[in-house]
VORO-438383 format. One record per residue: z, y, x of N, C-alpha, C, O in turn; residue in one letter. Coordinates in steps of 0.001 Angstrom, whole numbers, padded with zeros to 6 digits, always signed. Layout:
ZYXZYXZYXZYXA...
# end
This chain:
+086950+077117+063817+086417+078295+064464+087404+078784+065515+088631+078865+065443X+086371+079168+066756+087308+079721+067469+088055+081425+067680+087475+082323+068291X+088871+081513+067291+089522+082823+067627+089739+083533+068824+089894+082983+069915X+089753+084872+068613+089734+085753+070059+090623+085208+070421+091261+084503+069640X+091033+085359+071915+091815+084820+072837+092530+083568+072613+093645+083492+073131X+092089+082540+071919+092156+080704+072070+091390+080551+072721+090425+081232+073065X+092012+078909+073153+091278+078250+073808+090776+077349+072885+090852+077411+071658X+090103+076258+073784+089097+075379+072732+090045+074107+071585+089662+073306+070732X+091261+074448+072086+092225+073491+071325+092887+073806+070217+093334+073049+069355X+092939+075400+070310+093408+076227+069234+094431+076872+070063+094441+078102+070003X+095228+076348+070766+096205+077152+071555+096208+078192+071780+095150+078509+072323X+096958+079096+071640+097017+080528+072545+096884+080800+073555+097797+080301+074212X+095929+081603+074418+095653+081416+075568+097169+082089+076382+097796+081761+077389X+097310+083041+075473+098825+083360+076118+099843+082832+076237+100614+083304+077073X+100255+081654+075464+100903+080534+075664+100886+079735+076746+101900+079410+077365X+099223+079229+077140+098930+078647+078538+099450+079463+079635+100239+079048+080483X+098914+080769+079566+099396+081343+080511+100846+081493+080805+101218+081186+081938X+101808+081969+079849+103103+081933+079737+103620+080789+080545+104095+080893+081676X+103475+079621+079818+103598+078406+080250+103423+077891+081775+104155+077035+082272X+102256+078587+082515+102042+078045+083668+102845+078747+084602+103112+078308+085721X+103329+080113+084035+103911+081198+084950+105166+081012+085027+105625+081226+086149X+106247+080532+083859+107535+079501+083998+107413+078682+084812+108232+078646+085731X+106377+077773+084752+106264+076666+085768+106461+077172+087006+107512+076895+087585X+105312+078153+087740+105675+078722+088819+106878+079343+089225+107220+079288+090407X+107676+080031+088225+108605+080628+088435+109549+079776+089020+109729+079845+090235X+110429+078665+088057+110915+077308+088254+110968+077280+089777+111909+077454+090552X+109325+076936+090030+109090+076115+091311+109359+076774+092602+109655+076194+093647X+109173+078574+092350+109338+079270+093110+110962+079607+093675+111467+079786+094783X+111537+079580+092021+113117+079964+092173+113939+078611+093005+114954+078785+093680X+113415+077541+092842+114057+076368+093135+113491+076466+094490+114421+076189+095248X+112458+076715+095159+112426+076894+096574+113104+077730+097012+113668+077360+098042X+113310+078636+096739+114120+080092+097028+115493+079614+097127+116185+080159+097988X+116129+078513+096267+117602+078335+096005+118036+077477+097303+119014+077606+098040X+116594+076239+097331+116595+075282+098353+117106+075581+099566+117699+074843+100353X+116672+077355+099697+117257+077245+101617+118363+077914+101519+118620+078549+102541X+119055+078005+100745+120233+078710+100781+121382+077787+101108+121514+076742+100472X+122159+078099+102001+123068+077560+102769+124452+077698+101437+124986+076764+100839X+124708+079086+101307+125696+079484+100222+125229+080039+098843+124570+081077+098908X+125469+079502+097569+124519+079525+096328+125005+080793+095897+125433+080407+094809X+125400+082623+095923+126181+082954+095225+125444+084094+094264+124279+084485+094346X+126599+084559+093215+125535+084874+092263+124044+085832+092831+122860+085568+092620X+124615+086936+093562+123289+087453+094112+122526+087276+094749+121910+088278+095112X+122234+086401+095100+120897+085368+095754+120762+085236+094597+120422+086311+094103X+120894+084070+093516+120466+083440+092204+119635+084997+091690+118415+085122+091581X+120452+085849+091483+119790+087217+090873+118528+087482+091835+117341+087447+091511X+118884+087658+092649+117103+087932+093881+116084+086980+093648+114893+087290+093652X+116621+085504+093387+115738+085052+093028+114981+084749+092018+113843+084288+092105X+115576+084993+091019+115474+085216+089623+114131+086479+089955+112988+086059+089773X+114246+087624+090317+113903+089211+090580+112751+088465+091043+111776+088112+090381X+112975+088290+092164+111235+088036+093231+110511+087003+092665+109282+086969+092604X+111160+086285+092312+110277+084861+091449+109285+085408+090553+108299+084672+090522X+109148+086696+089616+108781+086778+088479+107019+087517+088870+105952+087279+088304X+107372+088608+090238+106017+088843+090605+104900+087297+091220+103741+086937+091009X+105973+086815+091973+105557+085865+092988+104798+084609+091749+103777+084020+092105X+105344+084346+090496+104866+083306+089807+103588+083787+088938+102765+082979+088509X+103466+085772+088626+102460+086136+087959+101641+086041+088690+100516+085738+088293X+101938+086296+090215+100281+086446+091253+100040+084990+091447+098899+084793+091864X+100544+084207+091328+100290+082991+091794+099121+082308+090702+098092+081700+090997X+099696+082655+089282+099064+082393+088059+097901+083096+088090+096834+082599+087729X+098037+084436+088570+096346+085085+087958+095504+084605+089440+094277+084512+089472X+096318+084347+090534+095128+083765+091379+094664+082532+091411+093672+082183+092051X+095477+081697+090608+095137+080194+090540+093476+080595+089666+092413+080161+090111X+093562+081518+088337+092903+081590+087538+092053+082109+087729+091129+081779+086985X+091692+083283+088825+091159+083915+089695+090081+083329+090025+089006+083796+089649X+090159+081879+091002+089085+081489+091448+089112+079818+090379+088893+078672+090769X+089357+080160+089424+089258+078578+088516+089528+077060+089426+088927+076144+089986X+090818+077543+089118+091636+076232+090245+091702+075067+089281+091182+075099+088166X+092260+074207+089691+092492+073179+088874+093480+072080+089421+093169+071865+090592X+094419+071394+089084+095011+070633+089899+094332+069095+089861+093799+068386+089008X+094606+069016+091038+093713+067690+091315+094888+067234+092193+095313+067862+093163X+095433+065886+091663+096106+064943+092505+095516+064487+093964+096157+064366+095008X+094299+064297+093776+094181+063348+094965+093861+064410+096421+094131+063977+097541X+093269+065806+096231+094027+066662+097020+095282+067149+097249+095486+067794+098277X+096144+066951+096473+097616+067482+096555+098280+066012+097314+099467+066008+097637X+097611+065085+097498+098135+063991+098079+097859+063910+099297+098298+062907+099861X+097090+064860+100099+096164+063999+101167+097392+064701+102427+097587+064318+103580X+097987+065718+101739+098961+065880+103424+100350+064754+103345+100632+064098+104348X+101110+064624+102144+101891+063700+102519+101608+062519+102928+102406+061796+103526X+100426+062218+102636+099766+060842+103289+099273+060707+104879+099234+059653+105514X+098857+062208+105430+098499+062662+106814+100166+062434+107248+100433+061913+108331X+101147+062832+106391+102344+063403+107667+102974+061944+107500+104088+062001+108021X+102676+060296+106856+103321+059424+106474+102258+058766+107792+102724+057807+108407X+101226+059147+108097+100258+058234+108672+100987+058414+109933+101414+057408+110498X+101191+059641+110470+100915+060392+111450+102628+059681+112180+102832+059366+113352X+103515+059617+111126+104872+059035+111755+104532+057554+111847+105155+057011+112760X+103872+056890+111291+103585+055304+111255+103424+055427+112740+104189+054856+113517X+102204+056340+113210+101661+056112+114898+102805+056584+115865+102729+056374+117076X+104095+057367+115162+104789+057509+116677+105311+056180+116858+105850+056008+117951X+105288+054876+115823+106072+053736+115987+104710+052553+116784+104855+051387+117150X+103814+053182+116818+102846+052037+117464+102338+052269+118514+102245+053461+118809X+101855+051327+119410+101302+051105+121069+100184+052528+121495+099806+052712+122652X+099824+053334+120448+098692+053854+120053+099070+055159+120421+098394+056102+120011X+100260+055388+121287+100809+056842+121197+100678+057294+123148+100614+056317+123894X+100654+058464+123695+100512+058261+125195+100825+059682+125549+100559+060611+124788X+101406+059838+126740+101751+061038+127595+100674+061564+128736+100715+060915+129781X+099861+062484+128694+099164+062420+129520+099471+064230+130774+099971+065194+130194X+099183+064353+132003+099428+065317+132183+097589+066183+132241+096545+065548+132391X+097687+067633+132080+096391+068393+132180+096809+069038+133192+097857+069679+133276X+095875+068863+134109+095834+070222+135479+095496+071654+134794+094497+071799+134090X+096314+072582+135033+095867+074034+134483+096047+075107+135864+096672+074763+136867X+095604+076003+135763+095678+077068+136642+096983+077888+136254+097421+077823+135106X+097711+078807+137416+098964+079427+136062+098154+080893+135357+098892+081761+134890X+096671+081090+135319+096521+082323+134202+095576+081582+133177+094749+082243+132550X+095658+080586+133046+094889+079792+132025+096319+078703+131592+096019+077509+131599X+097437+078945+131317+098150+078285+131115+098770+078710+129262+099157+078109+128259X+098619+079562+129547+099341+079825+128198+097890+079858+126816+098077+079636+125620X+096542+080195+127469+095879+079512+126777+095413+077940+126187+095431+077455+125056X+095080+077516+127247+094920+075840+127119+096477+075580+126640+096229+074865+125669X+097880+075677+126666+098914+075278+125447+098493+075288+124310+098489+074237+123668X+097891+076823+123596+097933+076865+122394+096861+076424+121597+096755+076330+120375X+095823+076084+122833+094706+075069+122253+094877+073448+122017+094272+072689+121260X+095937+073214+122960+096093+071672+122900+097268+071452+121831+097499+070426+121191X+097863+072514+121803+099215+072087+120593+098463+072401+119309+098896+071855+118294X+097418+073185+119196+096697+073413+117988+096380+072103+117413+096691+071790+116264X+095617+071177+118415+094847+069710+118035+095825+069149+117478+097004+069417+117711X+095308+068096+116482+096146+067675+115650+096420+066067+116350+095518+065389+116842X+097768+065682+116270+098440+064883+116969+098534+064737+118168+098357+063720+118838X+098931+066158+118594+099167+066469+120075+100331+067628+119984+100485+068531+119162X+100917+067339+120880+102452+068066+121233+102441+068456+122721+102449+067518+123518X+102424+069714+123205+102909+070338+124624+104305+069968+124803+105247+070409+124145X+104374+068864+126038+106224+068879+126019+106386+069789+127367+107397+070490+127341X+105737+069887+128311+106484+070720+129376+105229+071188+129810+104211+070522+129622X+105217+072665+130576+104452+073477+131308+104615+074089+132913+104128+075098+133423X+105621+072903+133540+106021+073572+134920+104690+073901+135726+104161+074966+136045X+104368+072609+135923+102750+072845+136917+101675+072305+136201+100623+072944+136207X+101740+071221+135571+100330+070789+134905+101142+070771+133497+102373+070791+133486X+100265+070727+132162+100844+070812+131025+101354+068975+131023+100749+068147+131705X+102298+068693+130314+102849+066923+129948+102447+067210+128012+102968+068031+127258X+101344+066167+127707+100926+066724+126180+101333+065079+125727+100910+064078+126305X+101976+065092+124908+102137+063796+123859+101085+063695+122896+100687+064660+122244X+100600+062454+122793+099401+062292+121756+099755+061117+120906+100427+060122+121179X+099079+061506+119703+098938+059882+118805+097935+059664+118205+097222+060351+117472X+097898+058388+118645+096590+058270+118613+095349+057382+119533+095792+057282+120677X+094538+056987+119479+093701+056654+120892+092864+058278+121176+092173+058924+120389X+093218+058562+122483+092771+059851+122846+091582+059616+123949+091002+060581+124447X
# end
């Protein structure tokens, strides 16, 4: 029989939860530690501090909209950013220039650097956009 607040395994649901919110914490504190240039105790303490909201909201919003982890989405960007360096090494890559006006310039940049495998390298008179890819 199942009991108030178990799950279907018998587990405590507060356990799961507990459990997933360490996890986050962990993952959160260890990013937090990651960019630190100098480790000293009060950073470790801040991060310790901010980790603990940052891993509960993370937990009740995962649960929020009934998330679930799924590998083969959690895979698909390191595989985009592994593809995406394969093409700066192949024939498949090209410099092209765009004629722009100069009050339509700073728009059309942030549209063409938006597209994906495209880079604005210079904006003197016409934009110079790096692509990969067949464009």
């Amino acid at each position: 029989m199942q009991g108030f607040g178990r799950q279907a395994s018998g587990k405590p649901a507060e356990v799961a939860r507990a459990g997933e919110t360490l996890l986050w914490w962990v993952a959160l504190v260890g990013l937090w530690v990651s960019t630190l240039s100098t480790i000293t105790t009060q950073e470790l303490v801040a991060a310790a501090v901010a980790g603990v909201p940052c891993a509960l909201v993370a937990m009740f919003a995962r649960r929020a909209y009934g998330g679930e982890w799924r590998l083969s989405r959690a895979w698909s960007l390191p595989v985009a950013i592994v593809r995406d360096c394969a093409k700066l090494f192949s024939r498949e890559t090209g410099i092209h220039r765009i004629p722009v006006e100069p009050h339509e310039k700073a728009v059309k940049t942030m549209v063409v650097s938006a597209s994906p495998g495209t880079v604005v390298l210079d904006d003197e008179d016409d934009l110079t956009v790096h692509t990969l890819g067949r464009q």
